[in-house]
C-alpha positions in Angstrom: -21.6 -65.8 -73.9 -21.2 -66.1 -70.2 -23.9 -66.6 -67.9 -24.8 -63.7 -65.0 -24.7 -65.7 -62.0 -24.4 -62.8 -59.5 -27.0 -60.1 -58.8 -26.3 -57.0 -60.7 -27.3 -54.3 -58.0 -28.1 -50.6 -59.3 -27.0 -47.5 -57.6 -29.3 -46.0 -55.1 -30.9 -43.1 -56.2 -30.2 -40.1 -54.6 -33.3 -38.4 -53.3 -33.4 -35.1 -51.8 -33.6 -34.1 -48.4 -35.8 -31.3 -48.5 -39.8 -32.3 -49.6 -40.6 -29.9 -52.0 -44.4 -29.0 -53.6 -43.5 -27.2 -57.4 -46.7 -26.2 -58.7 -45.1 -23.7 -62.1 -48.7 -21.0 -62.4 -46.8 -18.9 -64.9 -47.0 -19.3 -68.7 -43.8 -18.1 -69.6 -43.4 -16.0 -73.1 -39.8 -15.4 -74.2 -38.1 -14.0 -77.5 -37.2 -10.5 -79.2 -40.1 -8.9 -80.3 -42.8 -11.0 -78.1 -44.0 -8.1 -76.6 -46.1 -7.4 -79.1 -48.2 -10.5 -78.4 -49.2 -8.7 -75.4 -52.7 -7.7 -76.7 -53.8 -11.2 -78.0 -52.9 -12.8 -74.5 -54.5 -10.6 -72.6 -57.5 -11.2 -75.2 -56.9 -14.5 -74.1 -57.7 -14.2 -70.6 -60.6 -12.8 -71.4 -60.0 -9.3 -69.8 -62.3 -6.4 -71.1 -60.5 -3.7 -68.9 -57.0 -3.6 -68.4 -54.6 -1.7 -65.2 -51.7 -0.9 -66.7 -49.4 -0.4 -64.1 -45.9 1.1 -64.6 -43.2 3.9 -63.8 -42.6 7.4 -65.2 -39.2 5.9 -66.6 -41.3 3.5 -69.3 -43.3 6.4 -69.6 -41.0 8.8 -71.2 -39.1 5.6 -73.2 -42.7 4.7 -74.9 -42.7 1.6 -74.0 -46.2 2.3 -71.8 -47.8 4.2 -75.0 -46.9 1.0 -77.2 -48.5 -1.4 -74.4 -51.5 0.8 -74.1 -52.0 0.6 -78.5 -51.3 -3.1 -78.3 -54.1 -3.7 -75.9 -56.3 -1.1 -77.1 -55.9 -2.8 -80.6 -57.1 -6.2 -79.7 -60.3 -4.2 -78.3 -59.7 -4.2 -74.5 -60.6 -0.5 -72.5 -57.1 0.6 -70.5 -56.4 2.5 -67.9 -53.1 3.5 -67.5 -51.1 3.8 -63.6 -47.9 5.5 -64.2 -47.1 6.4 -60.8 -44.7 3.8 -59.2 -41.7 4.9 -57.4 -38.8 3.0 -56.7 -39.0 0.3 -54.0 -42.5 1.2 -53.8 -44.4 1.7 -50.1 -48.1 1.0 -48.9 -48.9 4.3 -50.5 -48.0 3.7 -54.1 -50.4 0.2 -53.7 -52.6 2.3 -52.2 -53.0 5.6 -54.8 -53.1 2.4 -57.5 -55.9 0.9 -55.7 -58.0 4.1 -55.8 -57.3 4.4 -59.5 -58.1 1.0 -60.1 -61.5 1.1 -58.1 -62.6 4.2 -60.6 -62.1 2.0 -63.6 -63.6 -1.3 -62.7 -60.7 -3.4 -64.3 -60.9 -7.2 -64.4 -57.2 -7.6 -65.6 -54.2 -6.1 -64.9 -50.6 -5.6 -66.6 -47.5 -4.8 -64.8 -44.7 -3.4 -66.8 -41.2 -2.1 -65.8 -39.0 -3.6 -63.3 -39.6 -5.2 -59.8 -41.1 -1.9 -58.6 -44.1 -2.1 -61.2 -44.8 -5.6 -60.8 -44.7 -5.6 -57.1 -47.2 -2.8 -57.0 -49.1 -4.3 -59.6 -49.1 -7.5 -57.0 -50.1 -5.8 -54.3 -52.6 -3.7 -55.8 -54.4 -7.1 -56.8 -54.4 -8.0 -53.4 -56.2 -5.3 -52.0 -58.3 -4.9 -54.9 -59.4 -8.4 -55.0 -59.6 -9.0 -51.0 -59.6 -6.1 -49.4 -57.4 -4.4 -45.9 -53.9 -3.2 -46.3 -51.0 -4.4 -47.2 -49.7 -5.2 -44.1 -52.7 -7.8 -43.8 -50.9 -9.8 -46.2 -47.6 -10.4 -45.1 -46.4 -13.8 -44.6 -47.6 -16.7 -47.2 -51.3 -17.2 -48.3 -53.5 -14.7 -46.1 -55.5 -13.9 -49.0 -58.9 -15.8 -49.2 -60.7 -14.5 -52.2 -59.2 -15.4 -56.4 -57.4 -12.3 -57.3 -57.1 -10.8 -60.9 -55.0 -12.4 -64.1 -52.2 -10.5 -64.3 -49.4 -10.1 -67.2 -45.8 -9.1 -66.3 -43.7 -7.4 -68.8 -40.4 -7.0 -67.2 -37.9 -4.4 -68.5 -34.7 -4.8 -66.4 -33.2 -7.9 -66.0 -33.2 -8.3 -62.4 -35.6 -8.6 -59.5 -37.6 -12.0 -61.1 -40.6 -10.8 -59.8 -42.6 -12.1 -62.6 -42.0 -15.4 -61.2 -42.9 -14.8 -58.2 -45.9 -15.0 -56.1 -44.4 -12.2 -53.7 -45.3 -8.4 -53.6 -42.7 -6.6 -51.9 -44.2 -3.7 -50.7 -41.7 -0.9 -48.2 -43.4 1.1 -45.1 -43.1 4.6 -46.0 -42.0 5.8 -42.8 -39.6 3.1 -41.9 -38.5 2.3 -45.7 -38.2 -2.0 -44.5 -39.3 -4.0 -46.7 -42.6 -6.8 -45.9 -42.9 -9.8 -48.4 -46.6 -10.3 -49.0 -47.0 -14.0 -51.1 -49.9 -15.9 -52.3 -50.4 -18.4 -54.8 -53.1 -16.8 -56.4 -50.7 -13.8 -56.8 -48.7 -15.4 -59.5 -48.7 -14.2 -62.7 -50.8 -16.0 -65.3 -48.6 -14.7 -68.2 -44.9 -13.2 -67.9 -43.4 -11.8 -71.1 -39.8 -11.6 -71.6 -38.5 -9.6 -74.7 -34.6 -8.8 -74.5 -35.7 -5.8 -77.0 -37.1 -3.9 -74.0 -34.3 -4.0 -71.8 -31.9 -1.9 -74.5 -33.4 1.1 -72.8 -32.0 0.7 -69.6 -29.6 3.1 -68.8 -26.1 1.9 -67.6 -26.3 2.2 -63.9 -29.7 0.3 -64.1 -28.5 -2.7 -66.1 -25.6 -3.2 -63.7 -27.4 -3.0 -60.1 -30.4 -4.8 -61.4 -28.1 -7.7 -63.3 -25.9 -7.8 -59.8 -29.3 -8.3 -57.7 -29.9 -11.0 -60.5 -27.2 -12.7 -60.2 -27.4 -13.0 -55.7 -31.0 -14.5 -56.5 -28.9 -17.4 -58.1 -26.3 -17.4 -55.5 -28.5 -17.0 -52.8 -31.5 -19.5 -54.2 -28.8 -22.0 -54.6 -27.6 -23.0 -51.0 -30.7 -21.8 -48.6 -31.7 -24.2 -46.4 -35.1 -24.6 -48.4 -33.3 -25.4 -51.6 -34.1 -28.9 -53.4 -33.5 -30.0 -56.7 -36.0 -27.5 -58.7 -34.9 -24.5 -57.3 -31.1 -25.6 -57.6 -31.8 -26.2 -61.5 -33.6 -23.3 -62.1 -30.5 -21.2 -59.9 -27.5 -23.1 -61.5 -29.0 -22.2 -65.0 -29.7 -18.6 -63.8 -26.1 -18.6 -62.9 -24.1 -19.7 -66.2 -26.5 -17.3 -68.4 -26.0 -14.4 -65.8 -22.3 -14.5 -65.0 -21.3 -15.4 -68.6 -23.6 -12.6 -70.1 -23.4 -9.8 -67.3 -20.4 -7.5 -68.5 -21.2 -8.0 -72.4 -24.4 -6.3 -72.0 -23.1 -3.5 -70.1 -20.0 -3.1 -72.7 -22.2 -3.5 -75.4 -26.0 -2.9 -74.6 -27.5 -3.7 -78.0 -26.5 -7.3 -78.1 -30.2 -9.1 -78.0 -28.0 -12.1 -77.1 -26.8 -10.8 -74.0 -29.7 -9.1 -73.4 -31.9 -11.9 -73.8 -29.9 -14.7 -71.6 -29.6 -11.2 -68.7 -33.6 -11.5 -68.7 -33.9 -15.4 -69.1 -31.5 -15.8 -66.2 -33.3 -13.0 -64.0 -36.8 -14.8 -64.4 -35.2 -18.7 -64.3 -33.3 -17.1 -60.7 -36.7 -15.5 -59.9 -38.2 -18.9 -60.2 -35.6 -20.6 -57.9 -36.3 -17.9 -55.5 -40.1 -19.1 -55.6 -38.8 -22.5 -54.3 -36.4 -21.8 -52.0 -36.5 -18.7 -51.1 -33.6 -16.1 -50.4 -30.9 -15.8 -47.4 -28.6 -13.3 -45.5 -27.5 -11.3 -48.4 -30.9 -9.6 -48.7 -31.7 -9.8 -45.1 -29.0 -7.5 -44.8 -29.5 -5.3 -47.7 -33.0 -4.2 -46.6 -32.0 -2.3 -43.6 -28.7 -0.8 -46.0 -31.7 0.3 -48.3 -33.8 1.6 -45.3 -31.4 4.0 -43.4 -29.7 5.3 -46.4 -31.7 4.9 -49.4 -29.2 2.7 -50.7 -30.1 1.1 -54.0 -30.9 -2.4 -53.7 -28.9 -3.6 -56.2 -25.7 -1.9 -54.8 -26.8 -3.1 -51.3 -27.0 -7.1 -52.0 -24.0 -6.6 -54.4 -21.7 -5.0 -51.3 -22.7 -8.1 -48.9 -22.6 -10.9 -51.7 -19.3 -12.0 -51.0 -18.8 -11.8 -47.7 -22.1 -14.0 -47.0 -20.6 -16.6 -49.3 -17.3 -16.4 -47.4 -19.3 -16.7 -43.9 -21.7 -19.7 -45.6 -18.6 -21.1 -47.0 -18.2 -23.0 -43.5 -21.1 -24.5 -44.2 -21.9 -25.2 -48.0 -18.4 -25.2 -49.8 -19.1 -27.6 -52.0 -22.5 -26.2 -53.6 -19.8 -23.2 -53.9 -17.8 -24.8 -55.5 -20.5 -25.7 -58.2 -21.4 -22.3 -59.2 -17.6 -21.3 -59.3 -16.6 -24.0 -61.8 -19.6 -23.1 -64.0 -18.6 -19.4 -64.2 -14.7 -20.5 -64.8 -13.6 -18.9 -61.7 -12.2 -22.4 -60.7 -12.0 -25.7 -61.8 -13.2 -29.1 -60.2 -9.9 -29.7 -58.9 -9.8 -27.2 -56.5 -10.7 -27.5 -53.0 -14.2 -26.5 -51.6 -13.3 -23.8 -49.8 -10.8 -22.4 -52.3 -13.4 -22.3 -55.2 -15.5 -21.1 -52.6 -13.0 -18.3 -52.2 -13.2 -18.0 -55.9 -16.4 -17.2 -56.0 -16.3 -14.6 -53.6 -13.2 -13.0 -55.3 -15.2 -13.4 -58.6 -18.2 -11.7 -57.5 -16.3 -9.1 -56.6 -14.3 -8.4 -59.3 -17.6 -8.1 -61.2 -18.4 -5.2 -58.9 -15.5 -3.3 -59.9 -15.7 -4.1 -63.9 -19.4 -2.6 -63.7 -17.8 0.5 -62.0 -20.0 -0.5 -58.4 -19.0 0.1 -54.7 -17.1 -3.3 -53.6 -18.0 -2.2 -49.6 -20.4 -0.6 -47.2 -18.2 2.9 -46.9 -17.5 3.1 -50.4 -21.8 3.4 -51.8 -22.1 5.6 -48.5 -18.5 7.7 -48.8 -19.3 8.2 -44.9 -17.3 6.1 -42.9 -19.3 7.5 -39.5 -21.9 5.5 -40.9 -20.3 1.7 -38.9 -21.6 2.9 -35.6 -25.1 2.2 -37.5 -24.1 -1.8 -37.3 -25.4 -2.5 -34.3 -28.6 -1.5 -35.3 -28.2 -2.5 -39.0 -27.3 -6.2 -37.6 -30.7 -6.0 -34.8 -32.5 -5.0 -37.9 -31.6 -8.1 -40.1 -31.9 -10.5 -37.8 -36.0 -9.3 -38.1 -35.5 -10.4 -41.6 -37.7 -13.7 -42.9 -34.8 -14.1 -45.6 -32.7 -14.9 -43.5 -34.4 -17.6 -41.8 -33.2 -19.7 -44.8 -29.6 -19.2 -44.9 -27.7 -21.9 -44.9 -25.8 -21.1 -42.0 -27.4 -19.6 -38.9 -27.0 -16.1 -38.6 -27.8 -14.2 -35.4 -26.7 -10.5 -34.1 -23.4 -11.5 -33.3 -23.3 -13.2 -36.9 -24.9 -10.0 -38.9 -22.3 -7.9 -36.7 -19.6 -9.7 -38.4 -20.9 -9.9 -41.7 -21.5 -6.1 -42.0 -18.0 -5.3 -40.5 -16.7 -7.3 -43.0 -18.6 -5.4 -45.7 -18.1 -1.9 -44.4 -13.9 -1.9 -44.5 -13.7 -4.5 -47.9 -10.8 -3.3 -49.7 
């Protein structure tokens, strides 16, 4: 045997470029049928009255009835909120608060989509510290600990339960403030595919496409690091390869379960990295013509990852490759391209608008961009896109979006 008489040097490591600080708060529950642990955990954080917060939606499907016996059956008092609207404002948080107050709960549940949990959020925070809403937005303006709180998502799309955010709207203006706090964060969020069955079509398909530009988005903002980019490129593979299977066939758990798994896992990249100009631009779509969100984000998706493309191609070219849209061969900017393409053919299989005048049918509606593109550059999202957007940029970007054929 031959002796070394070099020096063998290793590789140098690659480290990241952004510091991060990952702190997980959530104790993450996932399976079909785990919802009906939902008693014994919340036994377990030793809650004696319960806020159950949810929509009229869960209401009429039972699933809030079945929540309330669960709890009530492992001996814990409940009061049930049933009052959220979608893209709920100040108001809901604050009718919640007032029913809260009567009840003296010391534990609170949020079940339903990204509208209960938010309000369910935000309700803590003025429960627990006091103000409005509006006190809190930003990151950590809460001083006092906040209630345990329990999310129980049914649709497989906003992530909230993996968040530390309440996203609460102004009821006049209908924009959108992100309140966040550490001591928001859910102590428990329970996944179970079997709830999602419920949702109706239209409602698996915008809240899977606002899934799925969490992962795109979370992937390449300027806050990204290698966390968030494993938690996005995971929410990515399970969302694009499961996204039409559970429209086209709704009662597959499988499908179901990797839609909700990739929704909280692109909900958790969104925690460290936050979003970008995708839902900067959607909130003002959302305010001025009650456009759904999911619809909003899905209409700019591809035309922010053709304008970020200048600047992140390759981190494209990731996500394309692992939904089969291109292969590692293929230029940057072409798989980029793919992507965009991809996306968008996605709209169309799921039966959604593909540009600004189609959700609207009003084409008199581009001589809002000027104030559309003032009103996202307000946006903190997009603060952390990849590329720098400004008026001139968002101008673009929606004029893009409104004619896309």
């Amino acid at each position: 045997m031959s002796s070394v008489t070099e020096t063998q040097t290793q590789p140098t490591p690659v480290l990241p470029t952004t510091g991060f600080d990952y702190q997980p708060a959530t104790r993450v529950v996932f399976g079909a049928g785990c919802f009906r642990q939902l008693g014994a955990l919340a036994e377990g954080l030793a809650g004696r009255s319960v806020l159950l917060v949810t929509d009229p939606g869960l209401r009429e499907a039972g699933h809030s009835r079945t929540a309330e016996n669960l709890l009530s059956e492992a001996g814990l008092s409940v009061a049930v909120f049933d009052e959220v609207s979608p893209n709920p404002t100040t108001d809901d948080v604050n009718r919640c608060v007032a029913f809260a107050r009567d009840h003296s709960v010391d534990l609170i549940v949020g079940l339903g989509g990204g509208s209960s949990m938010d309000c369910a959020k935000g309700t803590n925070f003025l429960l627990t510290n006091g103000g409005r809403m509006e006190d809190y937005r930003g990151v950590g303006r809460a001083k006092q600990a906040m209630l345990p709180m329990i999310a129980v998502p049914t649709t497989s799309g906003t992530g909230s339960e993996a968040q530390s955010f309440a996203v609460i709207a102004d009821p006049v203006t209908h924009m959108k403030m992100a309140c966040g706090d550490r001591k928001a964060a859910c102590r428990i969020a329970i996944l179970d595919p079997e709830l999602t069955v419920t949702m109706p079509r239209s409602v698996a398909a915008a809240t899977g496409v606002d899934a799925m530009t969490h992962a795109l988005e979370s992937y390449v903002t300027k806050k990204r690091n290698p966390i968030s980019q494993m938690f996005a490129a995971k929410a990515w593979e399970l969302l694009s390869g499961s996204f039409l299977t559970a429209l086209e066939q709704p009662r597959d758990l499988v499908a179901r379960g990797n839609m909700l798994l990739g929704a909280h896992l692109a909900g958790a990249a969104i925690e460290n990295s936050m979003l970008g100009a995708t839902h900067a631009m959607a909130n003002p779509l959302s305010a001025h013509f009650q456009m759904v969100h999911g619809i909003a984000v899905g209409v700019m998706m591809p035309h922010v990852i053709r304008w970020n493309a200048a600047e992140v191609p390759e981190l494209y070219r990731n996500l394309a490759v692992t939904s089969g849209w291109a292969t590692a061969k293929d230029s940057a900017r072409d798989a980029a391209e793919a992507l965009a393409s991809g996306f968008t053919k996605i709209l169309k299989s799921a039966e959604m608008p593909i540009s600004i005048s189609g959700a609207l049918r009003d084409e008199a509606a581009s001589g809002l961009i000027p104030t559309l593109a003032q009103e996202a550059l307000q946006q903190w999202t997009g603060t952390f896109n990849p590329r720098t957007m400004d008026v001139a940029a968002f101008t673009e970007v929606y004029e893009n979006a409104f004619w896309s054929k």
